[in-house]
C-alpha positions as CSV (number, residue, x, y, z in Angstrom):
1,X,-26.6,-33.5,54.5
2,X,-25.3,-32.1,51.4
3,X,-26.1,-33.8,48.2
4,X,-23.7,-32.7,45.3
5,X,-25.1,-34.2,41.6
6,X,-22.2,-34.2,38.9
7,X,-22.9,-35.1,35.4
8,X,-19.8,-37.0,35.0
9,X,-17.4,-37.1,38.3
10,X,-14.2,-39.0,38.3
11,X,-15.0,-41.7,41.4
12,X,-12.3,-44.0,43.3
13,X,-13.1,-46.9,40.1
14,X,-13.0,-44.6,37.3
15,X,-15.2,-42.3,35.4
16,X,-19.5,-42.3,36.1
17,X,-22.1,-40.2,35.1
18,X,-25.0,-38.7,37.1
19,X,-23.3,-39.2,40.3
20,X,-24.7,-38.5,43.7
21,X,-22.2,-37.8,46.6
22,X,-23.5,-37.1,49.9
23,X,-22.1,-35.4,52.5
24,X,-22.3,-35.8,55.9
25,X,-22.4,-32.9,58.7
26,X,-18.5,-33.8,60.0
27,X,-17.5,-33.3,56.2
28,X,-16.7,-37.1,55.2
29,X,-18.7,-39.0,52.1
30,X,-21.6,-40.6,53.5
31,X,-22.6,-42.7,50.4
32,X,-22.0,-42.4,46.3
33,X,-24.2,-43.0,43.8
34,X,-23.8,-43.1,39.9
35,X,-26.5,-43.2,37.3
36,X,-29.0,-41.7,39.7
37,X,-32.6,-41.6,38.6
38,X,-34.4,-38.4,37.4
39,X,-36.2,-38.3,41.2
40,X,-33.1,-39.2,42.9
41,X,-32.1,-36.2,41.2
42,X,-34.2,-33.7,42.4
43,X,-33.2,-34.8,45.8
44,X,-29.7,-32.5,45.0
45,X,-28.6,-29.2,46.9
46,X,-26.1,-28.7,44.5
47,X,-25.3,-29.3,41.0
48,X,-22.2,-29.2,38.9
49,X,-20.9,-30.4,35.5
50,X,-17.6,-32.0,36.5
51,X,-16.9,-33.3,39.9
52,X,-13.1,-34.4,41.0
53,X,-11.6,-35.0,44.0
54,X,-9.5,-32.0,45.6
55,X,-5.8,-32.5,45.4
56,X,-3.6,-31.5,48.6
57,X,-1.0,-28.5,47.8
58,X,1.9,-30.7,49.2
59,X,4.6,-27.4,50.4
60,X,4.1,-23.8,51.5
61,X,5.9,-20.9,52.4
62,X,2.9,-18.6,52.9
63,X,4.8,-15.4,54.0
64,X,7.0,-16.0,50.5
65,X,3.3,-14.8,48.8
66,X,4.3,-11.3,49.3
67,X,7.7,-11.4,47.6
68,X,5.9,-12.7,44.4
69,X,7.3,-10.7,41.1
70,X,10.1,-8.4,43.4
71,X,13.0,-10.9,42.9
72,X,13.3,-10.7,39.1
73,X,16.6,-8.3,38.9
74,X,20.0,-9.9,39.1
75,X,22.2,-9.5,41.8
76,X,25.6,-8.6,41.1
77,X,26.9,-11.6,40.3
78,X,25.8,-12.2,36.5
79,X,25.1,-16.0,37.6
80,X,22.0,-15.7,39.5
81,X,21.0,-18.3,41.4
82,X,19.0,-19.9,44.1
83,X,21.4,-18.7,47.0
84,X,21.3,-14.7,45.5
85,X,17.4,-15.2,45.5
86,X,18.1,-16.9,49.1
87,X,19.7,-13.4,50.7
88,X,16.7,-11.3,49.2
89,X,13.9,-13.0,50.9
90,X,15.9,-13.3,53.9
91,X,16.1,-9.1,54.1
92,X,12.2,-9.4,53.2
93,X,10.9,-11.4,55.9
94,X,12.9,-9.5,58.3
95,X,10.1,-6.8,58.4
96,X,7.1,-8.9,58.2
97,X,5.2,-9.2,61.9
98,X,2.3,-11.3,63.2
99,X,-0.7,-9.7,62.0
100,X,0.7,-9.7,58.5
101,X,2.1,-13.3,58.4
102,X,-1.8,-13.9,59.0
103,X,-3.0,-12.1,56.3
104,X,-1.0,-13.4,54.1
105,X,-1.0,-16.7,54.9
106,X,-5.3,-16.2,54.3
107,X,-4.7,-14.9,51.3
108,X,-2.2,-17.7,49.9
109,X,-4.7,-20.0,51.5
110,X,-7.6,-18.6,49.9
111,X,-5.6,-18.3,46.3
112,X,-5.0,-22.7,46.7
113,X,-8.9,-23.3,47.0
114,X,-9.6,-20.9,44.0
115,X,-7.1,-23.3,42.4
116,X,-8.7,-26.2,43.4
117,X,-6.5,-27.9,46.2
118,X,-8.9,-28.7,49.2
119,X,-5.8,-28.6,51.5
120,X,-2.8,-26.4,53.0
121,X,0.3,-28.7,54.1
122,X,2.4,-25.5,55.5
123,X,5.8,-25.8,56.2
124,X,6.1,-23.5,59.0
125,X,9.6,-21.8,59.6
126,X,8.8,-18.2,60.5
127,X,9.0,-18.7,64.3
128,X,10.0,-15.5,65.9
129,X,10.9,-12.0,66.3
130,X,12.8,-10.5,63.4
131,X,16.0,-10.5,66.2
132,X,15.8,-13.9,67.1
133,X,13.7,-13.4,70.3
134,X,10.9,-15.5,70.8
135,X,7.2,-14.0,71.1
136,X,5.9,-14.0,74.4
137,X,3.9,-17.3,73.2
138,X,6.5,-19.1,71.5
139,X,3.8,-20.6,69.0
140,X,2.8,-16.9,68.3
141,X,3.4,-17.2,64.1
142,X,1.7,-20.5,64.4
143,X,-1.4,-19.0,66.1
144,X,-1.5,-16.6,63.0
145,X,-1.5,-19.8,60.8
146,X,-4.2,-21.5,62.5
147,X,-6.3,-18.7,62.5
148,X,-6.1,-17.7,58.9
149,X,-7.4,-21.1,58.7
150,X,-10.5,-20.4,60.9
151,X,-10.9,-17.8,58.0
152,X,-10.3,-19.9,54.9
153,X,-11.7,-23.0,55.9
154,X,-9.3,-25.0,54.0
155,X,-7.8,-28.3,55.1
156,X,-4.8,-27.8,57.0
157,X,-2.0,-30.1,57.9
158,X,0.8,-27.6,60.4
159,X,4.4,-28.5,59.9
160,X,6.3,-26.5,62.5
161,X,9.9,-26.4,60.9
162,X,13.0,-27.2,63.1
163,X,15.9,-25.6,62.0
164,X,19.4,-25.3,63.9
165,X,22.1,-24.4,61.7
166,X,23.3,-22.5,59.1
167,X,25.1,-25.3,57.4
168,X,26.6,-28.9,57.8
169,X,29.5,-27.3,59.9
170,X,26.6,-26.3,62.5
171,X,27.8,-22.9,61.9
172,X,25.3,-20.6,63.9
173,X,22.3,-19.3,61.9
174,X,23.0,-16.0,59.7
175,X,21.1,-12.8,60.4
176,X,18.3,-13.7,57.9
177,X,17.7,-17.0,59.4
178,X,17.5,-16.0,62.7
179,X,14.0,-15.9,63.1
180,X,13.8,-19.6,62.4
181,X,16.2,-20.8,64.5
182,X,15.4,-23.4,67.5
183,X,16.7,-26.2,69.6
184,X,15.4,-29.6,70.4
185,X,14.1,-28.8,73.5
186,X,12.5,-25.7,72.7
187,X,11.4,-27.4,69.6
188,X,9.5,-30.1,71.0
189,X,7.8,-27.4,73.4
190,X,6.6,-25.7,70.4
191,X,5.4,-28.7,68.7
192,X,3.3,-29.7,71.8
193,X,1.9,-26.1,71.7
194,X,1.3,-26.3,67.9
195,X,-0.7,-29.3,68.6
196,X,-3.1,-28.0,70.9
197,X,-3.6,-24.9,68.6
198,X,-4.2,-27.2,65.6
199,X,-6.9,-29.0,67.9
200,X,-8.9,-25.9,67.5
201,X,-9.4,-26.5,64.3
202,X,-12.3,-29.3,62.2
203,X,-11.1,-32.8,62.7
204,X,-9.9,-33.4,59.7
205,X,-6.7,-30.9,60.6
206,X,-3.1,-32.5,60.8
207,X,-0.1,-31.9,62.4
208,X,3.4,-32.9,61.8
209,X,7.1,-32.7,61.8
210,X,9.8,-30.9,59.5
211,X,13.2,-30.4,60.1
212,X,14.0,-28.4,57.6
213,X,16.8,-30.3,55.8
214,X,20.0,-32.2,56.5
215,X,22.4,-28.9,56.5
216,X,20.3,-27.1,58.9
217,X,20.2,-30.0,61.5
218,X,22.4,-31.9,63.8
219,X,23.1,-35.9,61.9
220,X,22.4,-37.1,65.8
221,X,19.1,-35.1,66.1
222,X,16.8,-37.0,63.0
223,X,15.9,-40.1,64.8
224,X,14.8,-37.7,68.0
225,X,12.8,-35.4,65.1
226,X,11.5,-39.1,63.7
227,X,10.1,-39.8,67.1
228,X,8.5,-36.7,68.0
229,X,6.7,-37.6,64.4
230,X,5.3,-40.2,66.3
231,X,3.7,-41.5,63.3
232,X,2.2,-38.5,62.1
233,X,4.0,-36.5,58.4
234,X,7.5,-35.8,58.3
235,X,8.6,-33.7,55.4
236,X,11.8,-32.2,54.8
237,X,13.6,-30.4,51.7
238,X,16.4,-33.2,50.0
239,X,18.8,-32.4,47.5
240,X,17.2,-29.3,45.5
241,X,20.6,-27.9,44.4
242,X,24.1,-28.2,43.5
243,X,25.7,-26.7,46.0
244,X,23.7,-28.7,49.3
245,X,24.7,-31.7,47.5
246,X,28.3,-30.9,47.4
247,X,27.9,-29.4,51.3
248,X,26.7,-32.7,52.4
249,X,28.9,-35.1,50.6
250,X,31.9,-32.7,51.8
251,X,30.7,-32.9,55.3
252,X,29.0,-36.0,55.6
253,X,30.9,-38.1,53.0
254,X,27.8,-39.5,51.0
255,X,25.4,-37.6,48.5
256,X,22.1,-36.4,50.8
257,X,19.7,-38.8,49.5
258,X,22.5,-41.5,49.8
259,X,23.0,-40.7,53.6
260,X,19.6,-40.6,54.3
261,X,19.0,-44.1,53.2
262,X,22.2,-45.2,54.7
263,X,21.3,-43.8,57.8
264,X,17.1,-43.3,58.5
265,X,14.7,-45.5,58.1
266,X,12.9,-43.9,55.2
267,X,9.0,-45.1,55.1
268,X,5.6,-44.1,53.9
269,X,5.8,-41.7,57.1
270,X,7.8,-39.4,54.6
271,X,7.6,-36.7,52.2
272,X,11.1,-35.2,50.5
273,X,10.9,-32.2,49.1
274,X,12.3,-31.0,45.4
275,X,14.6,-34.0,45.0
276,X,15.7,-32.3,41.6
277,X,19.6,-33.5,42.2
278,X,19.5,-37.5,42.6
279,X,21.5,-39.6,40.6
280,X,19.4,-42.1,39.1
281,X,20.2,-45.1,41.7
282,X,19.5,-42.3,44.6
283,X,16.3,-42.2,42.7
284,X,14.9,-45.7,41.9
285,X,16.0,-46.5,45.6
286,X,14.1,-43.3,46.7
287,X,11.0,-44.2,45.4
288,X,10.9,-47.8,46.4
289,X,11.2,-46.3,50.1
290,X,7.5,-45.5,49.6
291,X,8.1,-41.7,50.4
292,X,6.4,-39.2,48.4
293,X,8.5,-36.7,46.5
294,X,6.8,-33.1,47.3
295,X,7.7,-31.5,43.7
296,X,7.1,-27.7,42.9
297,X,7.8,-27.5,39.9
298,X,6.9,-23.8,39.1
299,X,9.5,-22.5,42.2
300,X,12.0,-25.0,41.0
301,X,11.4,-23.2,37.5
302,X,11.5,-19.8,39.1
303,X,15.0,-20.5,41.5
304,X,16.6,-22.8,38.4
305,X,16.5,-25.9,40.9
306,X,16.5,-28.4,38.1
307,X,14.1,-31.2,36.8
308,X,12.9,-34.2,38.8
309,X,13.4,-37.5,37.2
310,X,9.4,-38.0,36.9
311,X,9.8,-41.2,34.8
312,X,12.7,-43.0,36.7
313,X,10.5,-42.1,39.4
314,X,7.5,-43.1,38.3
315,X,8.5,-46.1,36.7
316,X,9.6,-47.4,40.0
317,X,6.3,-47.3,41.6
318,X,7.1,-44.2,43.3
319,X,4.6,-41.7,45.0
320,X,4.5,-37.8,44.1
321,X,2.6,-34.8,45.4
322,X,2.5,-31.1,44.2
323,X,3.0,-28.0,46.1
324,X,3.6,-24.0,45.3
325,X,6.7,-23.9,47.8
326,X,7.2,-20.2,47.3
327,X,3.7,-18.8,46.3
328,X,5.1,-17.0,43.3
329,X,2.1,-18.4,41.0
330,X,-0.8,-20.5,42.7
331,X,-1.8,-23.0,39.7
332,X,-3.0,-26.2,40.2
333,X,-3.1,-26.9,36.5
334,X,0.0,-24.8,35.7
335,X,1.9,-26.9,38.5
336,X,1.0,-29.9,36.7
337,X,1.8,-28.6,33.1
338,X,5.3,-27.3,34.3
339,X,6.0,-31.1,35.7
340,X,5.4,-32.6,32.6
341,X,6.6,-30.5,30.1
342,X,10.1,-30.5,32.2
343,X,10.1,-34.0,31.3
344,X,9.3,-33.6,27.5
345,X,12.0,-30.9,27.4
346,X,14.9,-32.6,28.9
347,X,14.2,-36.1,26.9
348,X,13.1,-34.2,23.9
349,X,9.7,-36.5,24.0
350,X,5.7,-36.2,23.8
351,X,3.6,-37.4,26.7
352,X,6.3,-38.3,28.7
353,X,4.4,-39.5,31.9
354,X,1.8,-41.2,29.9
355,X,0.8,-44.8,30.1
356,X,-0.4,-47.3,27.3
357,X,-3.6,-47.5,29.9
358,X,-3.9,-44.1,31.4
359,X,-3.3,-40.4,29.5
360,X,-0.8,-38.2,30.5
361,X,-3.5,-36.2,32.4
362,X,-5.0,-39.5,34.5
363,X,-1.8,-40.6,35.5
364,X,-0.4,-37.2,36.7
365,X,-3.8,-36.6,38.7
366,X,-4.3,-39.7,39.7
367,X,-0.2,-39.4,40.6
368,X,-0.8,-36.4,43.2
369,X,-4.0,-37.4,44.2
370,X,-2.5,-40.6,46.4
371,X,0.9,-38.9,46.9
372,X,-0.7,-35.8,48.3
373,X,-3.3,-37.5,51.1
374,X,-0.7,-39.9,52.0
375,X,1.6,-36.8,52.6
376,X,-1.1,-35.0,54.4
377,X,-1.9,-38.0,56.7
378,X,-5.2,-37.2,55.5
379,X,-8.3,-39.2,53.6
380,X,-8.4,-37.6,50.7
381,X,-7.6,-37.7,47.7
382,X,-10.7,-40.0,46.1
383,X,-14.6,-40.1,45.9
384,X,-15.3,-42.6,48.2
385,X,-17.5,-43.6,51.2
386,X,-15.1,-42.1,54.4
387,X,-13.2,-40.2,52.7
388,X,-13.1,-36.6,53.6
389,X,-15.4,-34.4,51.4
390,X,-12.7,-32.9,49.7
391,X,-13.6,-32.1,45.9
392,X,-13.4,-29.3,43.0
393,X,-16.0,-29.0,40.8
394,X,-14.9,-27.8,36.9
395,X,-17.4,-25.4,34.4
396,X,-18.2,-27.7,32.0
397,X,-19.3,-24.9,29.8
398,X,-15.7,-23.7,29.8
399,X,-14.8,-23.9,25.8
400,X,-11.7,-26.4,26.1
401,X,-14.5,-28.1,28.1
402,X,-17.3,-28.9,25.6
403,X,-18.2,-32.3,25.0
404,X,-14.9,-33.5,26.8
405,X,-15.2,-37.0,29.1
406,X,-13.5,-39.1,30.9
407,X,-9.7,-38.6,31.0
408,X,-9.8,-35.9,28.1
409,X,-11.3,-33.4,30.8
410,X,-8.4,-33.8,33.1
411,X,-5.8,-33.4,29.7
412,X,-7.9,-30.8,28.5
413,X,-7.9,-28.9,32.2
414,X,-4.5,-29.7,32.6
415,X,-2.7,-28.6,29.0
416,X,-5.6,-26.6,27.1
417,X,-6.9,-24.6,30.3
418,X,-6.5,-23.2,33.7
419,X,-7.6,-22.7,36.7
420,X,-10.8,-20.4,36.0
421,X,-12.1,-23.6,34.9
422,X,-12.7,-24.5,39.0
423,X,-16.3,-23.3,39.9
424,X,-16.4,-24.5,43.4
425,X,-14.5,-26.6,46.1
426,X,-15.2,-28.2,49.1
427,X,-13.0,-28.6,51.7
428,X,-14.2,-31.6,54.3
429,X,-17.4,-30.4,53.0
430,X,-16.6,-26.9,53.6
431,X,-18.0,-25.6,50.4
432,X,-15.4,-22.5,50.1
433,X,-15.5,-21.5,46.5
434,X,-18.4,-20.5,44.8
435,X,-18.5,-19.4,41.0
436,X,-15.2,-19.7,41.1
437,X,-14.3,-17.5,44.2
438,X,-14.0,-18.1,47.5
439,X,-16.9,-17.0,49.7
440,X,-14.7,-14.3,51.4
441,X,-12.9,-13.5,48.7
442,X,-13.1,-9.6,49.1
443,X,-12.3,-9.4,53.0
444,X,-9.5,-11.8,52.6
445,X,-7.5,-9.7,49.5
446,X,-8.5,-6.0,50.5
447,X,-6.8,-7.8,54.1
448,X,-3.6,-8.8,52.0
449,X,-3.7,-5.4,49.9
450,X,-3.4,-4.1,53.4
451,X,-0.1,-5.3,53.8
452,X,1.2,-5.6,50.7
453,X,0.9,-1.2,50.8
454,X,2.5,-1.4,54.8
455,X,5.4,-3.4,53.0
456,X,5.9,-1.1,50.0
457,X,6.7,2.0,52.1
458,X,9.2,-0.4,53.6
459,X,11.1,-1.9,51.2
């Protein structure tokens, strides 16, 4: 039993001070306590200034990690864009191989605990040999996944990708996306496989489905993806730029997001990735679906995707999650800033995703926290009797920190600070980070320096 004692600690009803949480050995709260006495106290293992609970880091690329600052150079067209960017990482991946995807992923795995997210959602498209071939075990890269899990200890919830075609024309997949490519059948053999490998890991691991988006899919082949879901997450990128919008309503006669609620049953099941290019009606109608809208807003920053209506969306109860997509920066509270700031720019406002209840901080945190474990299929996300254990723990000697409570530590964590203000993180009770480093910090990056120095001679 671990018993964490947080001078202040932001708990499923709102702020407390001189909380208690215990932990049980499976990694779920056994019991919470606030205004503990001075012998409860002593009772402690660990002690720590703030206490929140972990947020999930909602979409992941993890082999993307090693492209971070070498796509910064214009092509030659002088209107860079996301599709230019597209061709580069394609030629990048090409090289990368088994034992490297695992290191990297470790590493990008590692780097979202030291940020403070308790959990990995991976969207997993990196399937086989740089010539199409599949491995000799088809669920080869997702072994490498799973295992740089065993390493990290984070929270983990697998999304195999399914991806078919190279466009809405189900034009055959181009020589970059080769590696990715699968049909149903084959598909749902790796999905079985990817379930038993994910069964290696603690309970609190998750598996689910992803086709990758509506352009790389048959129309007829959702409802079959839906029901290999069974239930479990379903996640898939929607409407991130320009040109996919104009592919689909060229092809499919209706704006993405408008098809898909034409023609799916859109539920709490689901989490839609970027949805930077909605019109507003796509969007209210969106968000009273009860799907979460995965945002990442520093890769949406990075590949000019555009800005997510975040108060249309909000304002009609919707649900929202963060994630660092391409692993160019891994910032919890940099993700954050960059969502709302992208909504004070565009409507030339202050606070825009504040409340007259809640701070633009709260509602944001709050925001992710239910977005991301309902995303996860996880129980997370709060500080709360059978919940998992998953929480971050912030210095409050950190000088934006000083005599800061209640919601003014999450504004002043959010827009003053960063992320060396996380000191440690648990994980399902994993207690990971330490100081503000992950327990195998050194191993894990002199692993990922390893191949980042194999890559260079290559490239």
């Amino acid at each position: 039993m671990q018993k964490i004692l947080a001078e202040q600690a932001l708990l499923a009803n709102g702020w407390a001070s001189d909380v208690m949480v215990e932990v049980n050995s499976q990694g779920q709260i056994d019991r919470v306590l606030d205004a503990v006495s001075e012998a409860e106290q002593k009772t402690a293992t660990h002690r720590v200034g703030i206490l929140l609970p972990a947020p999930v880091n909602v979409h992941s690329h993890a082999f993307q990690r090693a492209m971070a600052g070498l796509t910064e150079c214009r092509g030659p067209d002088p209107r860079d864009t996301f599709w230019t960017w597209r061709e580069l990482m394609y030629r990048f991946l090409d090289r990368l191989d088994p034992q490297q995807v695992e290191a990297i992923a470790a590493f990008v795995q590692m780097e979202m605990l030291e940020a403070g997210y308790a959990v990995n959602v991976e969207f997993h498209y990196l399937h086989h040999q740089s010539g199409g071939q599949p491995y000799d075990n088809l669920d080869e890269m997702v072994q490498r996944v799973v295992a740089a899990t065993h390493t990290t200890g984070i929270g983990l919830t697998l999304l195999p990708v399914y991806y078919q075609y190279g466009g809405c024309d189900a034009r055959s997949l181009g020589a970059g996306q080769i590696r990715f490519g699968n049909t149903l059948n084959r598909y749902a053999d790796l999905l079985a496989m990817s379930r038993r490998a994910v069964e290696t890991l603690p309970k609190d691991c998750r598996l689910g489905v992803a086709p990758h988006s509506l352009r790389a899919i048959a129309q007829s082949d959702l409802a079959s993806l839906v029901e290999l879901a069974d239930g479990d997450p379903f996640h898939m990128h929607i409407a991130e730029q320009v040109a996919e919008v104009e592919e689909v309503q060229a092809a499919w006669g209706a704006r993405p997001v408008e098809w898909l609620l034409n023609h799916a049953d859109v539920t709490n099941q689901w989490c839609l990735i970027h949805c930077t290019q909605m019109a507003p009606q796509e969007t209210e109608a969106l968000a009273r679906s009860g799907a979460v809208a995965g945002l990442c807003p520093i890769t949406e920053s990075s590949l000019g995707d555009g800005i997510f209506d975040g108060v249309r969306w909000l304002d009609n109860e919707g649900s929202i999650a963060v994630g660092s997509d391409s692993n160019i920066r891994i910032s919890l509270s940099e993700e954050l800033r960059t969502l709302d700031y992208s909504q004070r720019l565009r409507d030339r406002s202050r606070a825009a995703l504040a409340t007259a209840e809640l701070s633009t901080g709260r509602r944001i945190y709050d925001a992710i926290l239910a977005g991301g474990s309902q995303a996860a299929g996880r129980h997370c996300g709060c500080i709360e009797t059978g919940a998992w254990a998953d929480m971050l723990a912030l210095d409050n000697t950190a000088v934006d920190l000083l005599n800061r409570h209640g919601d003014a530590v999450l504004d002043s964590f959010i827009f003053a600070g960063d992320d060396r203000m996380v000191c440690d993180v648990w994980s399902a009770g994993r207690h990971m980070v330490r100081q503000g480093q992950h327990i195998d910090h050194d191993a894990i990056t002199a692993g990922f320096a390893g191949v980042m120095m194999d890559l260079a001679e290559q490239i």
